[in-house]
N, C-alpha and C positions, 0 to 999 in steps of 0.2 A: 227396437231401440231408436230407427230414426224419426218413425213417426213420436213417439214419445218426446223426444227433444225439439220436434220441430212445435209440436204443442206445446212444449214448457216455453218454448221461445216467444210464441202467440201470448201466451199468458203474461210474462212477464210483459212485453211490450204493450201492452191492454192495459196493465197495470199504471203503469210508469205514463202511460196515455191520461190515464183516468186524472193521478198524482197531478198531473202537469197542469189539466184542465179545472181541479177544484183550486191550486197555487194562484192560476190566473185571474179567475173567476173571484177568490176571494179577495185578490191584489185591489180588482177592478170595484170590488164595492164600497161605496160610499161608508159604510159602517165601520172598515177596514181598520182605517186612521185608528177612530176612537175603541174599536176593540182593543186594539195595540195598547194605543196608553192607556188605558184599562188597566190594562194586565198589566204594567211595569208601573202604575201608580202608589202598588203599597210601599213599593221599594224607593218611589223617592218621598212619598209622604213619610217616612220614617224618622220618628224623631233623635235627634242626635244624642249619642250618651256619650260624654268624656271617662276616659279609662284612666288609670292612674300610673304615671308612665310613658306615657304620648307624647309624641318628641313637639316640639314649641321650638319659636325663633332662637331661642336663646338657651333656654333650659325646660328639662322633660318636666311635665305636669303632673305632680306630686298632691292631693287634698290635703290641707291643712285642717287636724282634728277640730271641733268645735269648743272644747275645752283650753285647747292653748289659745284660739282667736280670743276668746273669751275673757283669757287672763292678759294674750299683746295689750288688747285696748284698755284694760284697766291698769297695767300698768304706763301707758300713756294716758292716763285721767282723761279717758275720752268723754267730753260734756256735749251739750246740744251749742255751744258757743263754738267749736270745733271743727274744720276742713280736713276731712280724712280723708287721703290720697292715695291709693293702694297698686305698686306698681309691678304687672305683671297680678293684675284681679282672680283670672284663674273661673271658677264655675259663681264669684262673686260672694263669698261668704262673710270675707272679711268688711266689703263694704257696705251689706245688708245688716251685717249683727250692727257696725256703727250708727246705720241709720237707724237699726231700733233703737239705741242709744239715744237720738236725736240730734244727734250731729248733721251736716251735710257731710256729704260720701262720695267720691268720682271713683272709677277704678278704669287702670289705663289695661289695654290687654290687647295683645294683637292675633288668636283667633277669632276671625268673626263669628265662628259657630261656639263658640268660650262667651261673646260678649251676650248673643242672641239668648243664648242659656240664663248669663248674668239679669238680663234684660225681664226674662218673664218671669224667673223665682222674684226678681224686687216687686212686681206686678200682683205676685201670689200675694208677697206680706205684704204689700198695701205701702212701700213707703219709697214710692216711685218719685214723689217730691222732695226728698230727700238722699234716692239714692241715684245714679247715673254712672253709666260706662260710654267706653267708646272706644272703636279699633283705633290701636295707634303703635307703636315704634316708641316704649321709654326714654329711650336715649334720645329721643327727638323732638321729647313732649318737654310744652315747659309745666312744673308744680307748683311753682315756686312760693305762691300763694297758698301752701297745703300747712297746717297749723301742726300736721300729724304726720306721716310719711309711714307708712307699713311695706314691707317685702319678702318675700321667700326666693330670693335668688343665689346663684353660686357665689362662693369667696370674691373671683375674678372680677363679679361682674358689679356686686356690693365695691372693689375697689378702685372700678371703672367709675361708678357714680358719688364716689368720696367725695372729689373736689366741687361738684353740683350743692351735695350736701353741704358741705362746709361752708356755702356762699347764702344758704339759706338765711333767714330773719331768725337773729338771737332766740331761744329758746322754743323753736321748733322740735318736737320731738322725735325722734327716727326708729322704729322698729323691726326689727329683721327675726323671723322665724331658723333656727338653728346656726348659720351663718353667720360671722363675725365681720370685722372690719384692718385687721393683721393688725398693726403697731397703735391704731386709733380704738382702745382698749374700751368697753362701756362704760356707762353711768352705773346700770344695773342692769343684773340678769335673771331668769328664774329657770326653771326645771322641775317640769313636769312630772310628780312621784309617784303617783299608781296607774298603770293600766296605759301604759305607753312603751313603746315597744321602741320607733324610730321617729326621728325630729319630735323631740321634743323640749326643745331648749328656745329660748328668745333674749333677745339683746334689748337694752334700750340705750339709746344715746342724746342728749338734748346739746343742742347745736352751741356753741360756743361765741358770749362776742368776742370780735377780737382786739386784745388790748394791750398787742407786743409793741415796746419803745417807752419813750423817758414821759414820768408824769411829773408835777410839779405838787407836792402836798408840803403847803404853805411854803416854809421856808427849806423843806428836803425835797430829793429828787429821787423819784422811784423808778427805776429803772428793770424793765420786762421783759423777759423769755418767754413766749407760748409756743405748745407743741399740743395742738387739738385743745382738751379744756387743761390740761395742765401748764402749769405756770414755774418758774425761776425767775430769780433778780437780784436787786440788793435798793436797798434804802439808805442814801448817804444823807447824814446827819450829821451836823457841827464838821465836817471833813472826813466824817470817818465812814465809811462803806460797812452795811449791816446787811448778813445777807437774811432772804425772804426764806419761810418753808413753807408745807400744810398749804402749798398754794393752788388756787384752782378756780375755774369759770364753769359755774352751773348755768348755760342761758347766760344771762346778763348781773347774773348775782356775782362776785368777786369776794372769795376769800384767803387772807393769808397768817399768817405770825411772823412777826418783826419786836427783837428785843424784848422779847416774852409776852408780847401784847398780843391778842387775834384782832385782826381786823375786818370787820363785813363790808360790803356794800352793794350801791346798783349801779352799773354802767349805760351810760347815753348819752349823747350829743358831744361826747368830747370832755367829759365829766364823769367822774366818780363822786356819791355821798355815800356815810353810812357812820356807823359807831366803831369805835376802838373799847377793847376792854379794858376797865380803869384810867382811860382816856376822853372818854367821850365823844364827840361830834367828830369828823372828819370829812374834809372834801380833797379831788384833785382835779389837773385841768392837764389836759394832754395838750405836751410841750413838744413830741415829734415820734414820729412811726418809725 
């Protein structure tokens, strides 16, 4: 028994000699290095796939079907005259479908491994001059110049950037995939009817001018409530206070009813024109905010 162990001992220690001497031996060879990152190169050549779900600065990355993108942008008449701005871009879908539209397209997005994805699919379709992203912080970006405004973010976060929106250029249009805006109620909305399980809803909103306080039309004074594009007031006439209904700002279009009349117009530069029915012509000039 003792010789036995004393030989398992030899053995082991022989072993663990040998062990010791290929470890250093291979440490020491020049090939070393590059066998290594060899070996660990599939693992970081691996290209990235986003999961749906994946937690984001702000909110988890949810894909937006291709069927609702499809109906967002046409319900924002998206033309090739168009800056589509897409905040919180995601794997870039919405702002490659605008660019086959022929729009210009930016989409704001802050994984860089989200943008780099966005980046080679535009490369794929071919409308790389058209379409562009860029890591950034929404909240931090400015759009302002964006003719379109598209988003898939939470309630909160849609009413974090309300007041952004609401200083946008009259007639800007704003899209939001499922998500509303709480008391800032839309323009229009739609709902997606077969073969849609979850978010399948979109808002639209077009930006309102703003045109609360006293106007001067000719010899009356039209006096204004706004609350987003809706409107209150009253039209004093000969002395007497007439109030307004059916009132409301599409953009920069203005419509109301006053003493059974409807009246249209366009608002700009401190002016309203437009027709009255069974009236005719009408203009006004803003007398104070």
């Amino acid at each position: 028994m003792t010789v036995i162990r004393t030989l398992a001992s030899k053995v082991t220690i022989a072993c663990a000699v040998s062990a010791l001497s290929l470890n250093v031996a291979f440490a020491q060879s020049p090939q070393a290095p590059m066998q290594m990152a060899q070996a660990a190169a599939p693992a970081a050549n691996k290209a990235f796939e986003p999961v749906s779900g994946q937690a984001g600065k702000d909110v988890v990355w949810v894909p937006t079907q291709q069927e609702l993108v499809d109906r967002m942008l046409a319900m924002a008449n998206v033309t090739k005259d168009d800056y589509v701005i897409d905040l919180g871009s995601g794997d870039g879908r919405t702002v490659i479908t605008a660019a086959r539209l022929g729009a210009r397209a930016h989409g704001i997005e802050f994984n860089p491994d989200m943008v780099k994805l966005s980046q080679d699919a535009a490369k794929r379709e071919g409308v790389t001059e058209r379409a562009s992203f860029e890591k950034a912080d929404i909240f931090q970006s400015d759009f302002s110049k964006a003719s379109v405004v598209t988003m898939f973010l939470l309630p909160q976060l849609n009413i974090k950037l309300r007041p952004t929106l609401l200083d946008m250029k009259p007639g800007t249009r704003i899209i939001s995939n499922t998500f509303d805006m709480d008391d800032w109620h839309p323009d229009e909305s739609l709902v997606l009817s077969t073969d849609c399980a979850s978010f399948c809803r979109a808002y639209k909103w077009i930006i309102p001018a703003k045109v609360a306080g006293d106007w001067r039309v000719g010899g009356d004074e039209l006096q204004l409530t706004q609350t987003y594009q809706m409107l209150s007031g009253t039209l004093t006439r000969g002395g007497k206070k007439l109030p307004i209904s059916e009132a409301k700002m599409i953009g920069t279009q203005i419509t109301f009813t006053v003493d059974g009349k409807r009246y249209t117009g366009e608002v700009g530069g401190g002016k309203m024109t437009g027709t009255a029915e069974g009236a005719g012509a009408w203009t006004a000039e803003r007398s104070s905010t």
